[in-house]
C-alpha positions in Angstrom: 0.0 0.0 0.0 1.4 3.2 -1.3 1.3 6.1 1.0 -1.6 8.4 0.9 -2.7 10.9 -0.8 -5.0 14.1 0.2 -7.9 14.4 -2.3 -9.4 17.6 -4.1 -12.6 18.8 -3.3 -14.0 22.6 -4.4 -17.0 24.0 -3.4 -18.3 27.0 -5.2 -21.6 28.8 -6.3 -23.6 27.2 -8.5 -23.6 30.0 -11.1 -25.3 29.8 -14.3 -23.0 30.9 -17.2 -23.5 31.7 -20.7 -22.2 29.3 -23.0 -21.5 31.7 -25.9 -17.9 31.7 -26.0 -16.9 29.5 -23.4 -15.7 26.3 -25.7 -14.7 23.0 -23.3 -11.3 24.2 -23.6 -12.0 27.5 -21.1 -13.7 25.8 -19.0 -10.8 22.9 -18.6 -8.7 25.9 -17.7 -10.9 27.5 -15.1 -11.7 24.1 -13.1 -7.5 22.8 -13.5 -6.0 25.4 -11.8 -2.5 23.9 -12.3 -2.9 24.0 -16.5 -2.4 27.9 -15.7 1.1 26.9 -13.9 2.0 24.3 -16.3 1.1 26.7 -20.0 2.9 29.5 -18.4 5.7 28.3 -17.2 6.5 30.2 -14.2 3.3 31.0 -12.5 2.3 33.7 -14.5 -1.7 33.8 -15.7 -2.2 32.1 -18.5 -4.9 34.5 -19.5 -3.6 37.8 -19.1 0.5 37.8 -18.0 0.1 38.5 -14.7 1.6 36.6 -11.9 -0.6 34.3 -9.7 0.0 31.8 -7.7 3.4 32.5 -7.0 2.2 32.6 -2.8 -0.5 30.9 -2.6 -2.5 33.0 -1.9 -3.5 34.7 -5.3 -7.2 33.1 -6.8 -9.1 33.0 -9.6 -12.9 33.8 -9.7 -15.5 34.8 -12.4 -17.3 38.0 -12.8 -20.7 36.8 -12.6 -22.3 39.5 -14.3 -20.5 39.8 -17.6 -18.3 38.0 -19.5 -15.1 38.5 -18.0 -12.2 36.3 -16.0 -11.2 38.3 -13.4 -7.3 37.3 -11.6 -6.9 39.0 -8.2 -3.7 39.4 -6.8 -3.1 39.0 -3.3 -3.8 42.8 -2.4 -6.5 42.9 -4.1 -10.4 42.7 -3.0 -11.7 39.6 -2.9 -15.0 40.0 -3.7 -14.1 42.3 -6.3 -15.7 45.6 -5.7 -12.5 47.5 -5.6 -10.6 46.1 -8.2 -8.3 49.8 -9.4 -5.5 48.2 -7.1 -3.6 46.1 -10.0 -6.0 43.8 -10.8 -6.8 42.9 -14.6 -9.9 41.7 -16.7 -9.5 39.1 -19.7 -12.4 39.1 -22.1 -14.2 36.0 -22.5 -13.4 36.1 -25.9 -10.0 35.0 -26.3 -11.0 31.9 -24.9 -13.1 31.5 -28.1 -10.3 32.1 -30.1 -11.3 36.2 -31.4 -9.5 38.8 -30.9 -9.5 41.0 -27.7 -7.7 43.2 -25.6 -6.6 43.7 -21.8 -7.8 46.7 -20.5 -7.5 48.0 -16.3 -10.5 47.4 -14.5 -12.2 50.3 -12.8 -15.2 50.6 -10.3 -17.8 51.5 -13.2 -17.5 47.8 -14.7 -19.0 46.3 -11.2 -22.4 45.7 -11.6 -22.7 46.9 -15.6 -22.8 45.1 -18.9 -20.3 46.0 -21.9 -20.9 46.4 -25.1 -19.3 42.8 -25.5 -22.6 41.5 -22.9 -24.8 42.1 -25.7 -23.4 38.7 -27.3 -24.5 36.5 -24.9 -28.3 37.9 -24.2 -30.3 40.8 -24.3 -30.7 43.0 -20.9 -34.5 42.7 -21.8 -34.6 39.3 -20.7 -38.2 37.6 -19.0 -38.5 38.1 -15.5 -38.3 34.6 -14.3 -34.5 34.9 -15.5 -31.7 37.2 -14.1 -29.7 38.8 -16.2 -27.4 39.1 -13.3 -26.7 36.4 -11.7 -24.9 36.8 -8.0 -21.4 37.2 -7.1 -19.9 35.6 -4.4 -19.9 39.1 -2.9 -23.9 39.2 -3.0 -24.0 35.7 -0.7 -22.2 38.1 1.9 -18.6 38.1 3.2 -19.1 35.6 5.7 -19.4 32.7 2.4 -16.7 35.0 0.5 -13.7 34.5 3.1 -15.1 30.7 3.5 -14.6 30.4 -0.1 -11.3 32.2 -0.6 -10.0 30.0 2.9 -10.8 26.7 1.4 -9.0 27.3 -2.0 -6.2 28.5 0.3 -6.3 25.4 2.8 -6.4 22.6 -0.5 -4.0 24.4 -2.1 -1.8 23.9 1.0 -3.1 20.7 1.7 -2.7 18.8 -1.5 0.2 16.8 -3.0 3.6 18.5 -4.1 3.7 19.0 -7.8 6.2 18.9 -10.3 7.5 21.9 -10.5 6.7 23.4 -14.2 10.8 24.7 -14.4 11.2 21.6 -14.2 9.2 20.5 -16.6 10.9 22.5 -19.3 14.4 21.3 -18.2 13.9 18.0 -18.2 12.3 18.1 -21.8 15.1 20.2 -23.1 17.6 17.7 -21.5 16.2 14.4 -20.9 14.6 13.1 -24.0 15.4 13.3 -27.4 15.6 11.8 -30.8 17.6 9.1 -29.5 15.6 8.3 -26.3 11.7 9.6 -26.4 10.2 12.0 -28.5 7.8 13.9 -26.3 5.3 14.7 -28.8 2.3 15.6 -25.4 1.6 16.2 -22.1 -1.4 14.8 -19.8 -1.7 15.3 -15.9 0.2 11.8 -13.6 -1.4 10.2 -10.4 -4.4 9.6 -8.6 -4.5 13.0 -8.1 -2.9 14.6 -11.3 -0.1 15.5 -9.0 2.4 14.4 -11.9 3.1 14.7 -15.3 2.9 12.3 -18.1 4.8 12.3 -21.3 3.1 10.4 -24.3 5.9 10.3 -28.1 7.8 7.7 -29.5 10.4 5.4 -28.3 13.4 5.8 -30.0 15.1 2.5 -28.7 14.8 -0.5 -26.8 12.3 0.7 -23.7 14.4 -1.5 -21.2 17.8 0.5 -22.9 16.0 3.7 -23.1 14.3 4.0 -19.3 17.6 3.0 -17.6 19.5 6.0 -19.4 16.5 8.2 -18.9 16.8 7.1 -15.2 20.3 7.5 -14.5 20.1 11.2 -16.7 17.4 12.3 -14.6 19.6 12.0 -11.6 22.2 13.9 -12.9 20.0 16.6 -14.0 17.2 16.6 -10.6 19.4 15.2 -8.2 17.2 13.0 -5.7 13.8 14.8 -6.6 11.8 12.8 -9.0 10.6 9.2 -9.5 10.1 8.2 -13.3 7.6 5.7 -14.2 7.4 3.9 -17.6 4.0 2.7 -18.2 2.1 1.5 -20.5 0.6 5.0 -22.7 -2.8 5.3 -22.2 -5.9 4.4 -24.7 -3.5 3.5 -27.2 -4.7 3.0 -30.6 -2.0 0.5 -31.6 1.0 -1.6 -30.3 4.5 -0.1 -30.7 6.2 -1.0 -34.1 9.2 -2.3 -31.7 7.1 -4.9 -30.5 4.6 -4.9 -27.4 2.6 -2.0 -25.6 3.4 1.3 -26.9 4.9 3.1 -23.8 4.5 7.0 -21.8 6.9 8.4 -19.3 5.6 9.3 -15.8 6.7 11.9 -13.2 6.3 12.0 -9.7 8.0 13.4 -6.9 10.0 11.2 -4.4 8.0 12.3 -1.2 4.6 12.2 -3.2 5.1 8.4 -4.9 7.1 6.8 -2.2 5.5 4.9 0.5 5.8 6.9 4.2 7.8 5.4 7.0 6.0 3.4 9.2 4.7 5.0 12.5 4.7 4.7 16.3 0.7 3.8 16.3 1.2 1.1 13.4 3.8 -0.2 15.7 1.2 -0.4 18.5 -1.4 -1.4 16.3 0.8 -4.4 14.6 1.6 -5.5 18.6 -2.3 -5.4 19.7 -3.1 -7.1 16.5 -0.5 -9.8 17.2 -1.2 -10.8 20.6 -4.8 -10.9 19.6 -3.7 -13.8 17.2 -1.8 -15.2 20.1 -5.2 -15.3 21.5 -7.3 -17.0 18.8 -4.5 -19.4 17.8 -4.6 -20.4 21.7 -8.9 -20.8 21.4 -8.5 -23.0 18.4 -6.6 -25.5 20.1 -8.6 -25.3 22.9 -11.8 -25.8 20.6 -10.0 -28.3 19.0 -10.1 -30.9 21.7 -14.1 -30.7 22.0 -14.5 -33.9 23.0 -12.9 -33.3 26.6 -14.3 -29.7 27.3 -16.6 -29.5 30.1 -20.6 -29.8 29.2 -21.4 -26.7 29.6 -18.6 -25.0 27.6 -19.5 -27.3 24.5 -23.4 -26.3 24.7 -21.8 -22.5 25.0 -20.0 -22.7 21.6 -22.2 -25.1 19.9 -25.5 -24.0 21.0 -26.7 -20.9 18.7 -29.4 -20.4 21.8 -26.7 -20.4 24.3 -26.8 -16.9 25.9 -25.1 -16.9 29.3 -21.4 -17.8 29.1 -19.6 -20.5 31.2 -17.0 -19.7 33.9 -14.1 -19.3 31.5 -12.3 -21.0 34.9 -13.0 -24.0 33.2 -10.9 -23.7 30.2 -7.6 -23.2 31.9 -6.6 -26.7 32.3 -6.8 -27.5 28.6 -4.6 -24.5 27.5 -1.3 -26.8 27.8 -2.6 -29.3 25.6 -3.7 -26.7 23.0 -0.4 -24.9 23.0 1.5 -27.2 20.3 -1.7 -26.9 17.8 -1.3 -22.5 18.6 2.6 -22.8 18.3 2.1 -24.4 14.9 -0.7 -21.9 13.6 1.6 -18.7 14.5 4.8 -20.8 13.0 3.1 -21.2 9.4 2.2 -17.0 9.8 5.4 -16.5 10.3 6.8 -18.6 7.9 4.7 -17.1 5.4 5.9 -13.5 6.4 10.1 -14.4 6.5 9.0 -15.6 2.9 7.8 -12.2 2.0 11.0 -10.4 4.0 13.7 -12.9 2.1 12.2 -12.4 -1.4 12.5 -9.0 -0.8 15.9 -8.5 0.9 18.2 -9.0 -2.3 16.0 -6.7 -4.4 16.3 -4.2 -1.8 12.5 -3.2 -1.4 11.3 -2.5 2.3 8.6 -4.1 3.9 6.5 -2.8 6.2 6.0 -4.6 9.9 3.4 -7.6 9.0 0.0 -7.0 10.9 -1.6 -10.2 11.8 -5.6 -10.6 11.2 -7.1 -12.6 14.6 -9.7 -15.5 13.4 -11.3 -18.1 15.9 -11.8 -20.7 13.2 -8.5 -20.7 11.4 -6.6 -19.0 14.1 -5.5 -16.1 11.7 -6.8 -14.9 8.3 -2.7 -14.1 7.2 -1.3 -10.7 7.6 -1.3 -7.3 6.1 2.1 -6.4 4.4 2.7 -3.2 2.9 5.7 -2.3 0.3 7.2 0.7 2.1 9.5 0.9 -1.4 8.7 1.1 -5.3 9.1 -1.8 -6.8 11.5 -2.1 -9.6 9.7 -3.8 -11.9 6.6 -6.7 -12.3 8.8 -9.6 -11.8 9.9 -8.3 -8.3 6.4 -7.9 -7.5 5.3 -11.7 -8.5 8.4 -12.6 -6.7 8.0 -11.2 -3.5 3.9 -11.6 -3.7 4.5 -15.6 -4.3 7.3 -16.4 -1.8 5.8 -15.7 0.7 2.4 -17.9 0.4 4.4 -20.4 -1.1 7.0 -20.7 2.0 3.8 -20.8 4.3 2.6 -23.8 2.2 5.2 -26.0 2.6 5.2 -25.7 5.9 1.5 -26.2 6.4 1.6 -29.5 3.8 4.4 -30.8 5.8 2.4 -30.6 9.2 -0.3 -31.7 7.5 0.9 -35.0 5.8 3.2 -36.0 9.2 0.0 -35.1 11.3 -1.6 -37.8 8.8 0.7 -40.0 9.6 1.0 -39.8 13.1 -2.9 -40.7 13.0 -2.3 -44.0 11.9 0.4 -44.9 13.5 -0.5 -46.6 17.0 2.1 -45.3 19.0 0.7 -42.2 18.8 -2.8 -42.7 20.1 -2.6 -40.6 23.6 -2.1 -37.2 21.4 -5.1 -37.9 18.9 -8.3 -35.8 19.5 -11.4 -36.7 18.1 -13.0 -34.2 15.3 -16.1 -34.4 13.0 -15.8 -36.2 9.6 -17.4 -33.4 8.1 -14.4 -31.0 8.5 -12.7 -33.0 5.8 -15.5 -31.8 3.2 -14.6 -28.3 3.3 -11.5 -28.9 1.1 -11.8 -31.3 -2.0 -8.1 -31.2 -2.2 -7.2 -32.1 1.3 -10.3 -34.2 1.5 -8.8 -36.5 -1.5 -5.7 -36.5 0.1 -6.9 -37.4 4.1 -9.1 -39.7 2.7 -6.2 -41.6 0.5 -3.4 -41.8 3.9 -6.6 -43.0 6.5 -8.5 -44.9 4.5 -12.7 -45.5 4.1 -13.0 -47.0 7.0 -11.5 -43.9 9.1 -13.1 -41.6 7.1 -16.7 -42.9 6.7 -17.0 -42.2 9.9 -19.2 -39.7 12.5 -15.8 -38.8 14.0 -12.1 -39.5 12.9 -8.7 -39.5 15.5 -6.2 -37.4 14.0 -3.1 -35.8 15.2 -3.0 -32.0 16.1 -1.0 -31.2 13.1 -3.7 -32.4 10.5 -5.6 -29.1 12.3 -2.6 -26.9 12.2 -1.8 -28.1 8.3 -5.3 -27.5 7.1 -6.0 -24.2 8.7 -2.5 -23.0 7.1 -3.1 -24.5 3.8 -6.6 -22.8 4.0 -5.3 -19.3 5.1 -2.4 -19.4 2.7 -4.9 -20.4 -0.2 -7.6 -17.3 0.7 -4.4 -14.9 0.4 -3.7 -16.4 -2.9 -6.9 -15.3 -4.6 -6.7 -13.0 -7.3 -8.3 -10.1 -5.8 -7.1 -6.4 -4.6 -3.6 -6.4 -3.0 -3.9 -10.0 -1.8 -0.6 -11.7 -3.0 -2.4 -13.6 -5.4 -3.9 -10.3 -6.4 -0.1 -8.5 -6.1 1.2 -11.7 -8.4 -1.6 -11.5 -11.0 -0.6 -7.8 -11.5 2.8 -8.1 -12.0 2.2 -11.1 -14.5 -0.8 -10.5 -16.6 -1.4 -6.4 -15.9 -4.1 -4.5 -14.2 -6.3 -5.0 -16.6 -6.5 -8.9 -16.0 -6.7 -8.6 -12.1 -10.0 -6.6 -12.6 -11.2 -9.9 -14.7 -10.0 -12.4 -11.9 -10.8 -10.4 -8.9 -14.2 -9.6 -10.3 -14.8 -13.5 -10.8 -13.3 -14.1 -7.4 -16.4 -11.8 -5.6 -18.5 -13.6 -7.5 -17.7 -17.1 -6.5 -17.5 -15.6 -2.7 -20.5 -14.5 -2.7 -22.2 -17.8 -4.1 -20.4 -19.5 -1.7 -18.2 -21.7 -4.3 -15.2 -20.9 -2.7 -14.4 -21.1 1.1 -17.7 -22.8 2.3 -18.6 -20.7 5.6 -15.8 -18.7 5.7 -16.7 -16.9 2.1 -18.5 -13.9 3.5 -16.6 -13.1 6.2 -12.9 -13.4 3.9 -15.2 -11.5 1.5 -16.0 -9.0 3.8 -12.3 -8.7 4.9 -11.0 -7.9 1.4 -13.3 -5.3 0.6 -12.5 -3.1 3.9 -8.8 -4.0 4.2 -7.6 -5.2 0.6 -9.3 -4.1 -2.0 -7.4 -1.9 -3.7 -4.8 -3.2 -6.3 -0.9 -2.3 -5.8 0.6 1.1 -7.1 2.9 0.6 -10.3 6.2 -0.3 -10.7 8.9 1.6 -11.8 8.9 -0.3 -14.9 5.5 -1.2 -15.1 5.7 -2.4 -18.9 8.5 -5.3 -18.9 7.1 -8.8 -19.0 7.6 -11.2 -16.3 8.5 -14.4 -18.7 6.5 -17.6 -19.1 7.8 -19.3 -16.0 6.5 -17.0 -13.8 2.8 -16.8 -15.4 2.4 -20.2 -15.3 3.5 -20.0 -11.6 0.7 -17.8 -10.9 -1.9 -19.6 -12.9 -0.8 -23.2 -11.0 -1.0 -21.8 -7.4 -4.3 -20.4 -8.7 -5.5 -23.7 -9.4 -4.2 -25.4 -6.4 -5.5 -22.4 -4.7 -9.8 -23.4 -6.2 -8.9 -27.4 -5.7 -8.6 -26.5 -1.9 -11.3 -23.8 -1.1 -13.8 -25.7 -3.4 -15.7 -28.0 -0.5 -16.7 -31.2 -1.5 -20.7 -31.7 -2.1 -22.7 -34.4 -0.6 -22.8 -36.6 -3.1 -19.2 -36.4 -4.2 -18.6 -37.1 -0.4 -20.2 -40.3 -0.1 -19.4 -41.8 -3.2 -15.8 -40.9 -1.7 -16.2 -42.0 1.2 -14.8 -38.3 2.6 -17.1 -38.1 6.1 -20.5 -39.7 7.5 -22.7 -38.0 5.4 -26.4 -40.0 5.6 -26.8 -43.2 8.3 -29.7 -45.8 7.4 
């Protein structure tokens, strides 16, 4: 998760303008305040010369009645009764490309129509329409300074920009006819805080970005990020071979993640313990057969209301230590994956924060890149290694724990659990039933060893956070191998099969649920964000996606019994 970003929101009069001369490009101008910075080139108005911006504290407004951009100064009156101080008028008409002049504003415009007014309507207009519509003066000072103070505080507020000087350098110096012809310009970022620079490639784009790269350190220093993406709405692929490709800027503080705080320290402690704490109540749930009477009504009862003496669970907290200590060694298994992955590529990682479940022990952990990643291999990389390191471990447990439950010697550690908890994974079903056998299986209740529990709910965690959705790693690993666009297809499909229920039995809604507060939103691009990742590591992705359906699909009744996977009917 990339660090975040403040969000632009003005409020002004709803004024009703006369569309005469006012084309789509004027009005463009108007709302993007920044286009005035960026086509002058030094914070000078766009419209007539004169400086604005420069502070912060100059703004633009319209002269309601007539047809007239008005730029106000910083000394000047806001409202703009008293306008002799400096401040100029632009006729509406230059916007429509005729010829006009700029002349001083004096008191005698405020309130009158020109000669230029008669263009746009006739003073004898019908009664039920104004011919003057209000200024922001007329809705009283109090709304006037509100208005002025909120342009001020977003202005203040929102994301450096790239600073237009800059701009010009870097097209004068960086690219070329030997790099990147720039042949236009288009705003960069979630928040158009950037620029971006659509042309042609001159070379090979892997060639060209690494000596735009290294040039744009020389000439910026430590000030800018440079993206190459893929150019946007495209009409063709690049003669080269592959996507045609656009140039990004960003600044460092703006695109790079933020450290991570004292409170997501705190947080990520709190969060952990409380796993400590579910890991512990799943292996004390785990041995249901030797809880107390009243403590198995409490949990299996839905019209259970008062709680038992929680006195009563202390003696079997021992015995469900070794199932807890294995549930919080496959989490962080999983995580050191992630961490070693990312060490030689020399991406940060932010502190893992642990999500507390009572059925599985843990849904996984939230890990944030607290670096840009290079390019879309790293991110497949470091997105799979992790889940992948988990599920070794978990299989491991699972088959010895499988083991252990036939073998004899090891009866005083079995526990007893339902047959039906082998139905909620065809894969591991298929597999538990082949190492125990019918007999074991087609059963009301089947002995198995404490791993088998500590495999299956690792297995299960590590295949949720391997569906293609958001910035899930499988959702991180689709991205970086097959593109944006075909993690909307998968994760699309993915909330679909969640919400039917083909996917996760119970535990759909609630991981559903999870994703769409916490994980829902994809991961930022890469540095090189065009680059393909090779065939080895897309079919990577695509097998643990299909391992990942074979063990969250449950097995059906009939599949079941014909299987021989759980008691499912008695005669």
């Amino acid at each position: 998760m990339m660090g975040t970003l403040a969000s632009y929101s003005f409020s002004t009069p709803n004024f009703r303008l006369r569309s005469g001369h006012f084309d789509d490009n004027f009005r463009e101008r108007v709302r993007g305040f920044d286009s005035y910075r960026k086509k002058s080139g030094s914070g000078s108005c766009h419209l007539c010369g004169g400086r604005m911006f420069s502070n912060k504290r100059e703004y633009i407004t319209f002269r309601k009645n007539s047809t007239k951009v008005w730029c106000f100064g910083e000394n000047n009156d806001r409202d703009g009764v008293n306008s002799n101080d400096g401040s100029k008028e632009v006729e509406s008409s230059e916007m429509g490309g005729q010829d006009s002049s700029v002349a001083t504003a004096s008191p005698e415009d405020n309130g009158e129509r020109t000669a230029e007014d008669s263009e746009f309507g006739s003073d004898n207009s019908p009664a039920s329409i104004s011919s003057k519509p209000p200024t922001i003066s007329s809705l009283g000072p109090a709304y006037s300074n509100f208005q002025v103070d909120s342009f001020k505080l977003l202005e203040l507020l929102g994301p450096e920009k790239v600073d237009p000087s800059d701009i010009k350098l870097i097209k004068d110096k960086l690219f070329g006819y030997s790099t990147f012809w720039v042949t236009k310009e288009e705003i960069f970022g979630d928040l158009g805080e950037g620029v971006l620079f659509l042309g042609n490639l001159r070379g090979a784009r892997e060639d060209v970005f690494a000596k735009l790269q290294n040039q744009l350190a020389e000439i910026t220093g430590d000030k800018y990020n440079l993206f190459m993406v893929e150019e946007p709405n495209a009409e063709g692929a690049d003669p080269r071979g592959g996507p045609r490709v656009s140039f990004g800027l960003l600044r460092k503080e703006v695109s790079e993640p933020g450290p991570t705080t004292l409170w997501q320290y705190v947080i990520a402690m709190l969060l952990f313990l409380l796993t400590v704490g579910s890991s512990v109540e799943l292996g004390i749930a785990s041995q249901i057969n030797r809880l107390p009477p009243e403590v198995v009504k409490y949990f299996t009862d839905p019209n259970a209301v008062e709680p038992p003496d929680m006195q009563l669970l202390f003696p079997f907290v021992d015995s469900a230590l070794p199932l807890a200590y294995g549930i919080l060694g496959i989490l962080l298994f999983h995580e050191l994956g992630h961490f070693i992955a990312a060490f030689p590529k020399k991406v940060k990682l932010s502190i893992p924060f642990f999500i507390p479940n009572i059925t599985l022990g843990s849904f996984g952990a939230i890990t944030q890149f607290k670096s840009i990643l290079p390019d879309r291999s790293t991110k497949v990389d470091i997105s799979l290694a992790g889940p992948f390191a988990g599920a070794i471990l978990s299989f491991s447990m699972f088959i010895v724990g499988l083991l252990l439950s036939s073998n004899p010697a090891a009866t005083e550690d079995l526990i007893q659990v339902p047959s039906m908890l082998f139905q909620g994974s065809l894969l591991l079903g298929l597999i538990s039933r082949a190492t125990l056998g019918y007999a074991a299986m087609h059963a009301a209740t089947v002995s198995i060893h404490p791993l088998v529990i500590a495999g299956w709910c690792g297995l299960t965690t590590t295949a949720f956070n391997l569906l293609p959705v958001g910035s899930l790693d499988g959702g991180r690993a689709v991205q970086g191998a097959f593109g944006k666009s075909a993690l909307i297809g998968f994760g699309l499909t993915t909330y679909a099969f969640l919400g039917l229920g083909v996917l996760g039995g119970p535990l759909s809604l609630p991981w559903g649920l999870y994703v769409l507060i916490c994980q829902r939103a994809p991961e930022k691009p890469c540095l090189n964000d065009v680059t393909e990742v090779g065939t080895w590591r897309q079919a990577a992705v695509m097998t643990a996606i299909f391992l990942v359906v074979l063990t969250l699909v449950p097995v059906w009744d009939e599949l079941a019994e014909e299987l021989g996977i759980g008691l499912v009917s008695t005669f």
